[in-house]
C-alpha positions in Angstrom: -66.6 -54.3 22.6 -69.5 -56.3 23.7 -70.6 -59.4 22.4 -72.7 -59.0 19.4 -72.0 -55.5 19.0 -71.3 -54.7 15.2 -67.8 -52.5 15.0 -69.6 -49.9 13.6 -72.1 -49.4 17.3 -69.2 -49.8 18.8 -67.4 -46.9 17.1 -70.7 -44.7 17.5 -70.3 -45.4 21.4 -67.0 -45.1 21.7 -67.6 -41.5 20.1 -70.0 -40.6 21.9 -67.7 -41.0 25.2 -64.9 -39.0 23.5 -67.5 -36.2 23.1 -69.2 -36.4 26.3 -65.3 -36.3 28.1 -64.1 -33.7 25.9 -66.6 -31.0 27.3 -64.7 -31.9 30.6 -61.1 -31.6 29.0 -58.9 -29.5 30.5 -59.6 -25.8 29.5 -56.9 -25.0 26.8 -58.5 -27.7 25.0 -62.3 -27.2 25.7 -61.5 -23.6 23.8 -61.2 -26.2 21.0 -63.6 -28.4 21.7 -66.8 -25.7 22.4 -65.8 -23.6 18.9 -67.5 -23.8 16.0 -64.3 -22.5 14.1 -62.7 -25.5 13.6 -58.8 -26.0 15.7 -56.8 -23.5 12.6 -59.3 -20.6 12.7 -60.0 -20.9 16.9 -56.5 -20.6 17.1 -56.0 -17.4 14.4 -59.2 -15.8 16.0 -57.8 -15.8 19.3 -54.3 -14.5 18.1 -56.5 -11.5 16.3 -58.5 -10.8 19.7 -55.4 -10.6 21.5 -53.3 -8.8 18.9 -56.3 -6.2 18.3 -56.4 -5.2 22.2 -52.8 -4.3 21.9 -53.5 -2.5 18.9 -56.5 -0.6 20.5 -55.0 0.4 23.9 -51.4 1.6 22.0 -54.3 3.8 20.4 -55.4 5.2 23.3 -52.1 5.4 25.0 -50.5 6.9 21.4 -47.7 4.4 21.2 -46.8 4.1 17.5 -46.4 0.6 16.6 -44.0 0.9 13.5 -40.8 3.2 13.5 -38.3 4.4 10.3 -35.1 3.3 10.5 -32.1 3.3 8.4 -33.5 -0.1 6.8 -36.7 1.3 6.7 -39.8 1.3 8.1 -40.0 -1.9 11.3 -42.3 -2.3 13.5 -41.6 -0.7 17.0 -39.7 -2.4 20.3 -43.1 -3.2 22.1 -45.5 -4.0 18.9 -42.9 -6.3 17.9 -42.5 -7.9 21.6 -46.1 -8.1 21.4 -46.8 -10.2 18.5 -43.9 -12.4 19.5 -46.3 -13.1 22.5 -49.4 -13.6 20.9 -48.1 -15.7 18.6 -46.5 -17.8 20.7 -49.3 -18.5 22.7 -51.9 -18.8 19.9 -48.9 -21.7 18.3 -48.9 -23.2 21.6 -52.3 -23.8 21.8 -53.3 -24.7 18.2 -50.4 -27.2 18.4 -51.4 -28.7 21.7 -54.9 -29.4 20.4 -53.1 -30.6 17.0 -51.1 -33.4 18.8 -54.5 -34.6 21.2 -56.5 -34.9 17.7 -53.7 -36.5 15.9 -53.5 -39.4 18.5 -57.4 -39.8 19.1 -56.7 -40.7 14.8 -54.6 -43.5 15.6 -56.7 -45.1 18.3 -57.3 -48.1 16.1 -53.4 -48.7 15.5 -52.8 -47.8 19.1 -55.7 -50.4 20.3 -54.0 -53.2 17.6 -50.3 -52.8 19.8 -52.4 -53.3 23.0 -54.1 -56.1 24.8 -57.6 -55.8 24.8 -59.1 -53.4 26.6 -56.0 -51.2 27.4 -56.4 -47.7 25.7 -60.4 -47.4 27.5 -58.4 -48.4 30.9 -55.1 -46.2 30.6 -57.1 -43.5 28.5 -54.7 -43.4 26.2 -56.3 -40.8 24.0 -58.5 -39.0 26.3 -57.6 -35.2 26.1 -56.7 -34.8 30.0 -54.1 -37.3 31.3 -55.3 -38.6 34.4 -54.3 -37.5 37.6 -52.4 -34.5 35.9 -52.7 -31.9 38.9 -53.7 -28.6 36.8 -54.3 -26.1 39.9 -50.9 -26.3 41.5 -49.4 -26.0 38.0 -51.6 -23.0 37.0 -50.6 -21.4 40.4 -47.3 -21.5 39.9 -47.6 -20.3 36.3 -49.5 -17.5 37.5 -47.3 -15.9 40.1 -44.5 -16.7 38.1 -46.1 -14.9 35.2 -46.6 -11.9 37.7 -42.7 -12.0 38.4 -41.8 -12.0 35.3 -44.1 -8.9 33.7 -42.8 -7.0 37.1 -39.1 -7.7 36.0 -39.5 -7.3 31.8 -42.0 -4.7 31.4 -42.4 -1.7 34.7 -40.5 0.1 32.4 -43.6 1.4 30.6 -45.4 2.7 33.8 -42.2 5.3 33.3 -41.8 5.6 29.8 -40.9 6.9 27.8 -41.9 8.6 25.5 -44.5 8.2 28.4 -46.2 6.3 30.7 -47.8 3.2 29.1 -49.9 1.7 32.2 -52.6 0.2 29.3 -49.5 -1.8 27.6 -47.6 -2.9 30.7 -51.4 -4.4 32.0 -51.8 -6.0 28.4 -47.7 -7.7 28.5 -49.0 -8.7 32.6 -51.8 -10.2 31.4 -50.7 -12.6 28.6 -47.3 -12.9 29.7 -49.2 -14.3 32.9 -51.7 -16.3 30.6 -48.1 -17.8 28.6 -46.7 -19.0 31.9 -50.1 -20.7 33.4 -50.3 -22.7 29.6 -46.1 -23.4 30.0 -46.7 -25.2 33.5 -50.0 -26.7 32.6 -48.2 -28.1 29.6 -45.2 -29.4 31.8 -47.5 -31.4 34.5 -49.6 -32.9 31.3 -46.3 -33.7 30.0 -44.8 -35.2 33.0 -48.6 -37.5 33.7 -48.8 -38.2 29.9 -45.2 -39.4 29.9 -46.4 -41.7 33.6 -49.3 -42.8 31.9 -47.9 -43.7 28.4 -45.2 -45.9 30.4 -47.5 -47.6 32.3 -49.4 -48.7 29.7 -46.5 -49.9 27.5 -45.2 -51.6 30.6 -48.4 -53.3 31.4 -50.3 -54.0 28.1 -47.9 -53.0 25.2 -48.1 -56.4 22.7 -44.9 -57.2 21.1 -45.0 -59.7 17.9 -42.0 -59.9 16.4 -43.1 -60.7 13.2 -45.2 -57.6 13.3 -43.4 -54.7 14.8 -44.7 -52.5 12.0 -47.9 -52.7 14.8 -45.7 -50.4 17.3 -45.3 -47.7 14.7 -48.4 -45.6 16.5 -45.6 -45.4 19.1 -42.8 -43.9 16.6 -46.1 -41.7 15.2 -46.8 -40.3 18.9 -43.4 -39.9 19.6 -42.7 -37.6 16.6 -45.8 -35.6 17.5 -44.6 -34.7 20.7 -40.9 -33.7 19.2 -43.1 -31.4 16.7 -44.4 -29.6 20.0 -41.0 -28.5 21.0 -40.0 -27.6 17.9 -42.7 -25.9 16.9 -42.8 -23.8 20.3 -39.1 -23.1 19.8 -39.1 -21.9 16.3 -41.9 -19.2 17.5 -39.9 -18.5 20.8 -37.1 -17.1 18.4 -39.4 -14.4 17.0 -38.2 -12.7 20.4 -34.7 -12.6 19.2 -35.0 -11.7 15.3 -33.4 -8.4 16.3 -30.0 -10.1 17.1 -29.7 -11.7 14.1 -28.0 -14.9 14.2 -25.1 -15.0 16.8 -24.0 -17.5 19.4 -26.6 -17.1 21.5 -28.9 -17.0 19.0 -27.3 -20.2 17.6 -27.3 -21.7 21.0 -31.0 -21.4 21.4 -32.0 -23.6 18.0 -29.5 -25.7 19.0 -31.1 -26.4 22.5 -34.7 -26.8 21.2 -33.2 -29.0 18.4 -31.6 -31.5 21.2 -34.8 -31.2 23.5 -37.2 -32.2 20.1 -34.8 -34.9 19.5 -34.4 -35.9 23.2 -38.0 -36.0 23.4 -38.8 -38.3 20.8 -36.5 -40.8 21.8 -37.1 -40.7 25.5 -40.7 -41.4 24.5 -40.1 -44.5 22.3 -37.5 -46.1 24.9 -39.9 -47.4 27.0 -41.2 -49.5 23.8 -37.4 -50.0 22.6 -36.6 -51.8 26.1 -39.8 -53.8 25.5 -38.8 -55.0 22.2 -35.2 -55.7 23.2 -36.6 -58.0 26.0 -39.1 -60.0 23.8 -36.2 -60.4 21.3 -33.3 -61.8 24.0 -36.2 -64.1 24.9 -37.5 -65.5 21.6 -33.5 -65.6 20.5 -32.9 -67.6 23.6 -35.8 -69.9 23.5 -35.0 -70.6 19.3 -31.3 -70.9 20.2 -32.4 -73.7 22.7 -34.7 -75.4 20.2 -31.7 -75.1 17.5 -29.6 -76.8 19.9 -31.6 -79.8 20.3 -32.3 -80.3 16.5 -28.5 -79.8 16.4 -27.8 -82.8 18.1 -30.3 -84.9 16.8 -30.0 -83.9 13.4 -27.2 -86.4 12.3 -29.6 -89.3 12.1 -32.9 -87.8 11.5 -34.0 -85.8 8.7 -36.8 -84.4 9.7 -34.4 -82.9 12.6 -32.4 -81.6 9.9 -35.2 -80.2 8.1 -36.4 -78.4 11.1 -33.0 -76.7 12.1 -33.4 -75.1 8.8 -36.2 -73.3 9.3 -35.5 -72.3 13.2 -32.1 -70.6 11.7 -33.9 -69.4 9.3 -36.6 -67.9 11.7 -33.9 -66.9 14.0 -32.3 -64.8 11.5 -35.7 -63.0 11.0 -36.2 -62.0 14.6 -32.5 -60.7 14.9 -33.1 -59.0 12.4 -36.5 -57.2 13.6 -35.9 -53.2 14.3 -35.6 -52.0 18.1 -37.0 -48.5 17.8 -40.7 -48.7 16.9 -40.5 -46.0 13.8 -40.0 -46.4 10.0 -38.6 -44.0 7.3 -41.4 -42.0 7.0 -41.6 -41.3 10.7 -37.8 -40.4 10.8 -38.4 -38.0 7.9 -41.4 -35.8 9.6 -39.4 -35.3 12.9 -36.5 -34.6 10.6 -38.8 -32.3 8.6 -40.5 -30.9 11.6 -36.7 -30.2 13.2 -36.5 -27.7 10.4 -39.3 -25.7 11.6 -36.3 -23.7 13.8 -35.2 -21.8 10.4 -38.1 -20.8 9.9 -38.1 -17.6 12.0 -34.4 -16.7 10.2 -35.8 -17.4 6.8 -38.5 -15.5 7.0 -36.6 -12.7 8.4 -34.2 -12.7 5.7 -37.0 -13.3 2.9 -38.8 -9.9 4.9 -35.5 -8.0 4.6 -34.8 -8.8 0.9 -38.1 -7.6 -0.2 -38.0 -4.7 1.8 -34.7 -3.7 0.3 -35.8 -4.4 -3.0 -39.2 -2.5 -2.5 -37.5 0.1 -1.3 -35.5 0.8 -4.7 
């Protein structure tokens, strides 16, 4: 801030520079940014414009989109692969921009755990990381995209019932789009993850007596988990069919450890910062303990002033480590959750079909 500049001005400015950056951002979040929508409907808009080409080009082609079975009437092998897509990349994006807004909210706590100046010189919650390099990811994403439409879906330029060439373009395209946003999201990852380090490392503030301040970090932390969690639960809509088997099984269970994984391995950059400022304070009171130790025989006031370093020593040993409290260890425990979902709803689908059915 600069000197005589009410907090106020200085918030104004400091906004202005969000929204004069953010029209740079990266492009999955400029979609955000340049809509008039607001982040929910910009995200349900583009899942009904992609949805409704499938719909209108398995028109043209005649490719029904729901079939009768035994259990009723489902909606058919490639409709169902199909909104499994769309939905995955619509979730992806909406919670992407969700995280990004969520820590540009904290900025005040995060600029309270910092020395001054820190978050404008790391850009701590600018919507691009710095030096993330976007191209190579997105051309890697988009070959590998290619690959993988070749490999999962020529089987419609065959059929049957008959050649599908609108549906197979279609799965190329946003399979292709879906693997440019996975690799774009890795390399943010990995330069958000360098940045964030550096930042603790260089200007993270540790009191002590205030370690509540280094929540933000818990808060962040537990956004990032929701990210895989969130993409995992909606990457199971591709395997509703199976039910729930090993694999199955397997699958929550590895987005569950990579949620959890994530949120610690973010905060443990911040945990090894506190666990340093503590061994030194402890050793430094210790020392000062010590000294009014041997003195305090024959001078009260020594005596006096042991009381209160023991007493003060106790308080710092007993400071937390991990920068989170209860109520951040309940969302990512309620966020964690969001892996039933898919099953749930399945099962909640299926009961009222059956019961509809009578």
């Amino acid at each position: 801030m600069l000197p005589g500049m009410s907090d106020a001005a200085a918030h104004a400015d400091l906004t202005a520079e969000w929204s004069r950056s953010d029209r740079r951002a990266y492009f999955e979040q400029r979609l955000f940014v340049l809509s008039p929508l607001g982040d929910f409907w910009t995200a349900f808009l583009i899942f009904v414009a992609i949805g409704g080409v499938f719909i209108a080009i398995a028109g043209i082609e005649n490719l029904a989109l729901f079939a009768v079975t035994a259990k009723g009437i489902v909606i058919a092998g490639p409709a169902d692969t199909a909104f499994a897509l769309a939905a995955t990349l619509c979730v992806s994006l909406y919670i992407q921009r969700y995280t990004r807004v969520r820590e540009r909210a904290d900025y005040p706590a995060f600029e309270r755990s910092l020395n001054p100046g820190a978050v404008e010189r790391h850009n701590v919650v600018v919507l691009t990381p710095v030096n993330a390099r976007l191209v190579p990811a997105t051309w890697i994403g988009f070959f590998g995209g290619i690959v993988a439409s070749v490999i999962l879906y020529s089987r419609y330029l065959s059929g049957p019932p008959h050649p599908l060439p609108g549906i197979f373009a279609w799965f190329m395209v946003v399979t292709t789009i879906l693997g440019m946003a996975f690799t774009r999201g890795v390399e943010l990852s990995r330069t958000g993850t360098q940045g964030t380090n550096e930042v603790i490392g260089q200007d993270l503030k540790v009191d002590l007596l205030r370690i509540d301040h280094l929540s933000v970090w818990g808060r962040s932390a537990a956004r990032f988990a929701l990210i895989w969690f969130t993409v995992g639960a909606v990457s199971c809509l591709f395997f509703l069919d199976s039910g729930l088997n090993i694999f199955t099984v397997a699958l929550v269970v590895l987005f569950l450890a990579l949620g959890v994984w994530v949120f610690l391995r973010t905060m443990q950059p911040v945990h090894r910062k506190i666990r340093g400022a503590k061994a030194i304070e402890l050793e430094r009171v210790r020392g000062e303990i010590e000294t009014a130790r041997a003195t305090a025989a024959g001078d009260a006031g020594a005596a006096t002033r042991m009381q209160g370093l023991l007493a003060y020593e106790a308080r710092i040993e007993a400071a937390p480590e991990w920068p989170f409290d209860q109520t951040t260890l309940f969302r990512v425990c309620a966020s964690a959750l969001i892996l039933t979902v898919p099953w749930f709803g399945q099962a909640i689908a299926q009961f009222a079909i059956d019961h509809l059915a009578h």
